[in-house]
Wavefront OBJ file of the C-alpha trace (Angstrom):
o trace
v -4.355 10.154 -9.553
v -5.458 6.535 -10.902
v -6.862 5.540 -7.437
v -8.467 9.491 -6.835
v -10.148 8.753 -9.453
v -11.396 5.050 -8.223
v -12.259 6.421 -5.160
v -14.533 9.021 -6.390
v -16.373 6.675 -9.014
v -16.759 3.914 -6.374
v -18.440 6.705 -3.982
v -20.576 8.780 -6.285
v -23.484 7.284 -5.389
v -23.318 8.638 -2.046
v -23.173 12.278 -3.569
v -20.563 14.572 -5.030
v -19.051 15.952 -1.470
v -18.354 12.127 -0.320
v -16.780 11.478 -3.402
v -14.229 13.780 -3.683
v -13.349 13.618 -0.616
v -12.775 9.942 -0.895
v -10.914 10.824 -4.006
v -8.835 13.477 -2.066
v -8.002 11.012 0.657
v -7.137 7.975 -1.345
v -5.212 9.467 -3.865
v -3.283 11.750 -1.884
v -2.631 8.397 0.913
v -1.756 6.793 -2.398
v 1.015 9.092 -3.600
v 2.838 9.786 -0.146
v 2.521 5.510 0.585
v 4.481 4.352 -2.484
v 7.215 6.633 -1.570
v 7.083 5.886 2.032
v 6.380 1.845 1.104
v 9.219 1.727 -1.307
v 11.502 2.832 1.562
v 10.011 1.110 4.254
v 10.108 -2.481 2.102
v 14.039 -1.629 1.162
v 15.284 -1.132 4.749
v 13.334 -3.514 6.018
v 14.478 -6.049 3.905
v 17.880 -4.893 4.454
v 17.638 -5.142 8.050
v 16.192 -9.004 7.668
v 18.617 -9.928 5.406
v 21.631 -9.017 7.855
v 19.943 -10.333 10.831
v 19.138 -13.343 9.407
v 20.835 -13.743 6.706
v 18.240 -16.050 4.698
v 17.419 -14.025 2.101
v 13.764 -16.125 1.124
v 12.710 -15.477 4.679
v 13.470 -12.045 4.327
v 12.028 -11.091 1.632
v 8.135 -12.914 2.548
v 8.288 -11.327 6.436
v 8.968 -7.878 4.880
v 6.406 -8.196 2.409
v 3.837 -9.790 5.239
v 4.766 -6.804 7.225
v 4.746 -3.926 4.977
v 1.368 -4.666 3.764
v 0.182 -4.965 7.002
v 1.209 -2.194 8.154
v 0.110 0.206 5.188
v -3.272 -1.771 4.561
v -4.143 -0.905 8.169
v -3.110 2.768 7.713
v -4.902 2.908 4.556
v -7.992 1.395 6.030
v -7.866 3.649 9.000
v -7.349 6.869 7.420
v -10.819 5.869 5.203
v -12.499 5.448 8.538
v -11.486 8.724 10.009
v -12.343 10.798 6.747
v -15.866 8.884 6.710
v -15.645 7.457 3.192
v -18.782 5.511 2.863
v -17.410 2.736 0.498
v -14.345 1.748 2.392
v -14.190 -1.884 0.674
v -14.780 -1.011 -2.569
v -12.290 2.155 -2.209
v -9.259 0.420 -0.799
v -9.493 -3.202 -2.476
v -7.828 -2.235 -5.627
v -5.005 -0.190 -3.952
v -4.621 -3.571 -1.849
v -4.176 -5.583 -4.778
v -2.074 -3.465 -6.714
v 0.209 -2.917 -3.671
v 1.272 -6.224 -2.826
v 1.963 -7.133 -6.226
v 4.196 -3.659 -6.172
v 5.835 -5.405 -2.648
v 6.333 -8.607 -4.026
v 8.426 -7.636 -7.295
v 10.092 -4.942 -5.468
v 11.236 -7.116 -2.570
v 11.820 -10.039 -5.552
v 13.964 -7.715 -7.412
v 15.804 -7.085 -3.884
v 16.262 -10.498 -3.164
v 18.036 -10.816 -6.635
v 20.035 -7.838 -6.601
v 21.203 -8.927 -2.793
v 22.161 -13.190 -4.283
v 24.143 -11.480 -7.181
l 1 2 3 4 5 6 7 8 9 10 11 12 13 14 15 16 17 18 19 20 21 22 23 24 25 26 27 28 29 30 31 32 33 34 35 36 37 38 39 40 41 42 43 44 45 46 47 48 49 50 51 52 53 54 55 56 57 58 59 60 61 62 63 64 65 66 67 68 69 70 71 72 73 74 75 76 77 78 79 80 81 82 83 84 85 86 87 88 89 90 91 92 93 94 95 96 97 98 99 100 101 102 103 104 105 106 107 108 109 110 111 112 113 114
């Protein structure tokens, strides 16, 4: 709801209609990526760790990677709905993501050396 709301008060001033439906797209992406993020960083990470088995290395290409890969989606899906702001709308899901990746995957990586 947190980043619906973002959304909406970063796009108001292109009108009502754009901003809910900024609201409705980035906080409904928002929702469904954390769960799908969450999984996607712990079998990735997984999958590093037993291919590799260097558990630092693991742990930063899963992060680089799942970022990527959601940042893009997240950006994309803002295209295709038309939000006006994109920036603005995305930045703060962006930040707040990879800091979500990076203790996630860091409390992986310490869970996995114990």
């Amino acid at each position: 709801m947190f980043y619906g709301v973002w959304a909406f008060l970063v796009n108001i001033m292109h009108g009502p209609q754009a901003a809910i439906k900024a609201a409705c797209v980035q906080g409904s992406y928002s929702f469904f990526i954390t769960l799908g993020m969450t999984l996607m960083l712990d079998a990735m990470y997984r999958s590093l760790l037993k291919l590799t088995g260097l558990y630092l290395f693991s742990g930063f290409i899963t992060v680089i990677i799942c970022c990527s890969l959601v940042f893009a989606g997240s950006w994309m899906l803002n295209v295709a709905a038309g939000t006006p702001e994109i920036f603005e709308t995305v930045i703060l899901g962006y930040v707040i993501g990879a800091i979500y990746s990076l203790t996630y995957v860091f409390g992986l990586l310490r869970k996995s050396q114990s």
